[in-house]
N, C-alpha and C positions, 0 to 999 in steps of 0.2 A: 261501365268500366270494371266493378266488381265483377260483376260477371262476366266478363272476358278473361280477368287474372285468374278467377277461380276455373275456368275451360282451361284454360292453358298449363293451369298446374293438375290438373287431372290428366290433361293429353301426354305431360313430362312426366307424370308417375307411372303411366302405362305402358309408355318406351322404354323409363328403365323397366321395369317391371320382364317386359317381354325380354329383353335385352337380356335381363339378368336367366331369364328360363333357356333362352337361347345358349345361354354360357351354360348352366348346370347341364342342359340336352347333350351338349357337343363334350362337356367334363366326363357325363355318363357314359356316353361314347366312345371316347378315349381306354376310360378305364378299362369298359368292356372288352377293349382288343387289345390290354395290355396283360402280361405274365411277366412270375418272377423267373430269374435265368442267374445262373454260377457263371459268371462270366471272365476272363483275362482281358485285360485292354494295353494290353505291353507283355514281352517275356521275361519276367524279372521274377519269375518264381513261384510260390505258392502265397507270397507276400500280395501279390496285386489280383489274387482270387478274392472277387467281391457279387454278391449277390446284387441284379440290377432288374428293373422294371423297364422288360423291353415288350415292343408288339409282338403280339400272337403271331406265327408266319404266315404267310397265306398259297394255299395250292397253285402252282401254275404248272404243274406239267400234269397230262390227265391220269398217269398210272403211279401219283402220290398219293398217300393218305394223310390225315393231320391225329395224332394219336396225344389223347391227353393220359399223360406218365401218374405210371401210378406205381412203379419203386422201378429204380435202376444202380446198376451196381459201379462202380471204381474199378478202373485197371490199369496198372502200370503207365500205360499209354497216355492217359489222363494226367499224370504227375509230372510227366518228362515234355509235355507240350506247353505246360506252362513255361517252362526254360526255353522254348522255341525247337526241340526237336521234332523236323522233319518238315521245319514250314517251309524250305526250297525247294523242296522235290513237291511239296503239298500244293503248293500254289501254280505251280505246274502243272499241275492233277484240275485243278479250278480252273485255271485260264482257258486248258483243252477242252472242258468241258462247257464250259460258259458258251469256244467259241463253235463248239459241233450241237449245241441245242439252243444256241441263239439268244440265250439270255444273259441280262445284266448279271445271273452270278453272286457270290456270296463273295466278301469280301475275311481273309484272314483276322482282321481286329475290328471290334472287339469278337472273341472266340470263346462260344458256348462248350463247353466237353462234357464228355460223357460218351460211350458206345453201345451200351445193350440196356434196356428196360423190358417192361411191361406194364400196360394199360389199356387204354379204352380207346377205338376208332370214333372221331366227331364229326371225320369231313374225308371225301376221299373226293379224288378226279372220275371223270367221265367213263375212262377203259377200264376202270376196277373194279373186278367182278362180284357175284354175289356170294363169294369164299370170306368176304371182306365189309361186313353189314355195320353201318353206323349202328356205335353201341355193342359192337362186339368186342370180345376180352381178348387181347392179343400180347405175343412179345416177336420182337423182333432187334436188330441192330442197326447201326449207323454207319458207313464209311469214315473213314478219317477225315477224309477232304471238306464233309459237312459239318456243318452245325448240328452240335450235338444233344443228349439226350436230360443231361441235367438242371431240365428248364421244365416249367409245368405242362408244355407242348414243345412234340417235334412233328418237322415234317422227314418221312421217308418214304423212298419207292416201296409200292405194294409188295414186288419181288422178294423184301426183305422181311417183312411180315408174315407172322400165322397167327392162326389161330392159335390160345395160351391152351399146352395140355391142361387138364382138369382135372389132374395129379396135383397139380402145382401150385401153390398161393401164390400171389402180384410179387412179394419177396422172394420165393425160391425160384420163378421164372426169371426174373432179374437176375438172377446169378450164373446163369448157365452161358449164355449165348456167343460171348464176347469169347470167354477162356475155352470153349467147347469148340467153338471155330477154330482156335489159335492151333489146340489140340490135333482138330482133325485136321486142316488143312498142310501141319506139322509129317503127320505119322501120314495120312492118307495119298496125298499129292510127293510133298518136299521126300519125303522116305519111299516112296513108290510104293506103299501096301498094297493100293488098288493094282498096281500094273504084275506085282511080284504074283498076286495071289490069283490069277484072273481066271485058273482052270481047277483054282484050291478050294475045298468046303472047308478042311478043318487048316489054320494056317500055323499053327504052333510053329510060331518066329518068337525069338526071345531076343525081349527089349529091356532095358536098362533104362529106368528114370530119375534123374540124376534130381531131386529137389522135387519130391514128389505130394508134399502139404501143401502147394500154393493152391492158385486157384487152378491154372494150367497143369497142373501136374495131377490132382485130383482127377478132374474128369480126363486125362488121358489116362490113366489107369482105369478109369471105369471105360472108355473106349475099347481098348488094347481086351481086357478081358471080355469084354462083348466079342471081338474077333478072333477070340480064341485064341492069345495071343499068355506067352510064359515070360511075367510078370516080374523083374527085378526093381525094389525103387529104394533110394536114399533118402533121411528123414536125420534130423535130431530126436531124440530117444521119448520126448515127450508125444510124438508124431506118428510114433511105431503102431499102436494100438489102431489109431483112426485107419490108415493105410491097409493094417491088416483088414477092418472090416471092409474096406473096398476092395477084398478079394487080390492084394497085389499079392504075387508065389510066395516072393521072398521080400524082406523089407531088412534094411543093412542101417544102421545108426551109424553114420558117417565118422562120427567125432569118436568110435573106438578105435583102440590100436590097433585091431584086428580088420579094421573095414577094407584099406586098398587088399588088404589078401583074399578077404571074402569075396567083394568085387571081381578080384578076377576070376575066382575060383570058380562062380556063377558063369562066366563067359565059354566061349566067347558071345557077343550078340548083335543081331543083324544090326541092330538101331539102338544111338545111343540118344536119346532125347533130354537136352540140358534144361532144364528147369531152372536152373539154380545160376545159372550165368557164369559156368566157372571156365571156359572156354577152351578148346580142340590143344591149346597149349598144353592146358592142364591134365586133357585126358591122355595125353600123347607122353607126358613126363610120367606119368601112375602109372600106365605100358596096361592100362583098360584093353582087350582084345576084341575088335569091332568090325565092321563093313561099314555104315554108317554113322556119322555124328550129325549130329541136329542142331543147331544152336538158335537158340527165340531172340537172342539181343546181339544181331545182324549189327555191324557197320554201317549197311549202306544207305539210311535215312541221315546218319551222321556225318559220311562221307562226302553226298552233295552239300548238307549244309556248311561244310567246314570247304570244302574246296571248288563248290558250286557243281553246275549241272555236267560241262564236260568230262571237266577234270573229275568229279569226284565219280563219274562213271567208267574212268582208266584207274583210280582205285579201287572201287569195287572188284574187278576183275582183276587185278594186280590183288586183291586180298584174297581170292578163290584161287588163283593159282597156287599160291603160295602155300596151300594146305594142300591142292588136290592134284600136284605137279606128280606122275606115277612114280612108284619106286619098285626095286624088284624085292624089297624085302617088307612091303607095306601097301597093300592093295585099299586102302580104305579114304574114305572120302568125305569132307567137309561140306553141309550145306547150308540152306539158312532158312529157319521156318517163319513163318508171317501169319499176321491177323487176314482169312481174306471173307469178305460178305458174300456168301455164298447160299441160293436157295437151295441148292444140291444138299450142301452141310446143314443148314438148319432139317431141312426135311430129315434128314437120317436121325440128328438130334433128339428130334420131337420122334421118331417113331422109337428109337431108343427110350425117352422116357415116360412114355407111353404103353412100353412094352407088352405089344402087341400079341393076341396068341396066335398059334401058328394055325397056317390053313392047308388045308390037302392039296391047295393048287396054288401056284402064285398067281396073288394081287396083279390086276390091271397097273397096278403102283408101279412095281417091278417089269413091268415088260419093255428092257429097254438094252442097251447092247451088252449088257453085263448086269443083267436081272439075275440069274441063280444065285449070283456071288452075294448080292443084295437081301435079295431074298433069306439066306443063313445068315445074315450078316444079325440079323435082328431075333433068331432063336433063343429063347431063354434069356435074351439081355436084358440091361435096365439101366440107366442111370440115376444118379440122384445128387441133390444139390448138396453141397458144403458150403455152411455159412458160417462164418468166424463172431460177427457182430453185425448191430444194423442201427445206422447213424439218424436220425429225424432229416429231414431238409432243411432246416436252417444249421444244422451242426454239420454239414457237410465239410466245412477246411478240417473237421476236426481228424474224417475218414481220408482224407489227403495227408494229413501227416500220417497218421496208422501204418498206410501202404507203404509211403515212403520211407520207414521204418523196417520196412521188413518184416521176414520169418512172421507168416501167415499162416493161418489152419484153414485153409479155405477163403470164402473172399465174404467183401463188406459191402453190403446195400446199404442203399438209401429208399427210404418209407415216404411216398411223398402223398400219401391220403393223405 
């Protein structure tokens, strides 16, 4: 009898026993494919931004990569989506896409943000080439629509991906990508520089940047003077000096009494690129002399969301008329410049700060419908990062109030070694 009780309580200590290694196996587990993530789980602000322990994601399409972050930067976009701007037209963007590649999709809440980093490739799909080597240093960005980059892993399509120049530390490549897009696809597409200049080597167009210390304003003046472009930008007076060493012509301290008359006395100029969000009203009461205005803080994310997808689509076009309706005493035009993910713009970026020296023949790179243009495009140029401050990753709300704060020298990383 003893020795059946004593069998039996050895066979129950080895059940738990296994049991319990079975739990700590499957806990290890777990851990293993969990990361920490800045997440919203409601739009209610910068209030319900909370760091959460979610799963790693996992590859399903085969021209993903899975990139473990090693610093990514804040942008505007980030602070205004906790409030819920742009998640009607966004989720639209999601449903199309769920249902043209057949997957279950990401859903809006809870929402990871963040748009541009740099770090380390871990895991990539099947069509991703050898440009793209687990273990290589990369930056790249994120569409809107996705989940974002302020997590210790993202996933994004290769397309968006490079190689990190080797100019650049994991922080200064974090800083470029997001406001460098916003830039180029601003001055280069929305402003037609590409279509205007397309038989031009030297394009001496003179641009006006209206808020020229932010993050977008920065590298559009280091853009603009890479394309040989005659430089006007406005600043608060502490911001003149920085501006100057990016090579802007002229740099105007807005807040003198003298600035609307310098302003225009510069003019007139092809593009007038708002940085500063002060809007086509405003340049149009100051009788600024233009062809183009640019403006980065568009309506029409906030248009759908306030009057839905129809309607706020008879808005939008109801808000473009309304500036770009002709006049016979006023030929000039209102557009609207966007963040857009672009391997075109990143490539030019990276060759930009890179700054390539020139070859007696044009790169295979360049041989494409508008390779010459391309080709000058990167003479003598260079970019380079501006960074204001750089937050650790768990101080992260704290680079979220900063931003939302305004009046910026440049932009704020997060360090997420």
């Amino acid at each position: 009898m003893l020795q059946k009780a004593i069998l039996r309580l050895k066979c129950t200590v080895q059940t738990m026993h296994l049991r319990s290694l079975s739990k700590l196996s499957t806990n290890l587990k777990e851990n293993l494919d969990k990361m920490q993530a800045w997440q919203i789980h409601s739009y209610n602000g910068l209030e319900d931004l909370r760091l959460s322990n979610v799963r790693i994601p996992v590859i399903t399409n085969p021209t993903d990569v899975l990139v473990k972050i090693e610093a990514a930067s804040v942008n505007p976009i980030d602070v205004a989506m906790t409030d819920g701007y742009g998640n009607t037209f966004l989720n639209v963007l999601r449903k199309t896409k769920n249902l043209f590649f057949r997957t279950l999709g990401e859903l809006d809440l809870p929402l990871t943000l963040g748009r541009d980093f740099a770090g380390i490739v871990v895991s990539k799909g099947y069509n991703v080439g050898d440009r793209l080597e687990i273990g290589k240093e990369v930056w790249g960005v994120v569409p809107i629509e996705q989940q974002g980059c302020h997590a210790n892993y993202v996933i994004v399509d290769s397309s968006l991906v490079n190689p990190r120049p080797q100019k650049l530390s994991h922080i200064e490549a974090a800083s470029i990508l997001y406001a460098g897009l916003t830039a180029w696809s601003a001055l280069w597409i929305t402003g037609g520089l590409f279509y205007k200049t397309a038989i031009t080597v030297r394009m001496n167009k003179r641009v006006l940047v209206m808020g020229g210390s932010g993050g977008v304003g920065t590298l559009a003046i280091q853009l603009l003077k890479a394309w040989n472009m005659h430089v006007i930008s406005t600043c608060s007076s502490d911001a003149v000096e920085m501006l100057q060493n990016l090579n802007a012509d002229i740099v105007i301290d807005y807040k003198k009494d003298s600035a609307d008359a310098e302003i225009i006395s510069e003019g007139p100029y092809d593009i007038i690129l708002d940085c500063a969000k002060l809007g086509p009203e405003y340049v149009k009461m100051k009788g600024y002399p233009h062809d183009t205005y640019i403006a980065l803080n568009s309506p029409l994310l906030n248009n759908f969301d306030h009057h839905g997808l129809i309607m706020g689509m008879a808005k939008n076009l109801e808000d473009l008329l309304k500036f770009n309706i002709p006049k016979a005493e006023n030929k000039s035009c209102v557009k609207w410049g966007f963040f857009i993910p672009s391997q075109t713009g990143i490539n030019i970026l990276q060759k930009l700060v890179e700054n390539e020296e020139v070859c007696s023949e044009i790169p295979e790179f360049y041989c494409t419908k508008n390779s010459i243009i391309l080709y000058f495009l990167f003479v003598g140029s260079q970019i380079v990062p501006v960074i204001q401050q750089v937050y650790s990753f768990q101080d992260l709300p704290q680079a979220y109030e900063r931003l939302k704060q305004g009046h910026l020298r440049g932009k704020l990383v997060i360090d997420m070694r």
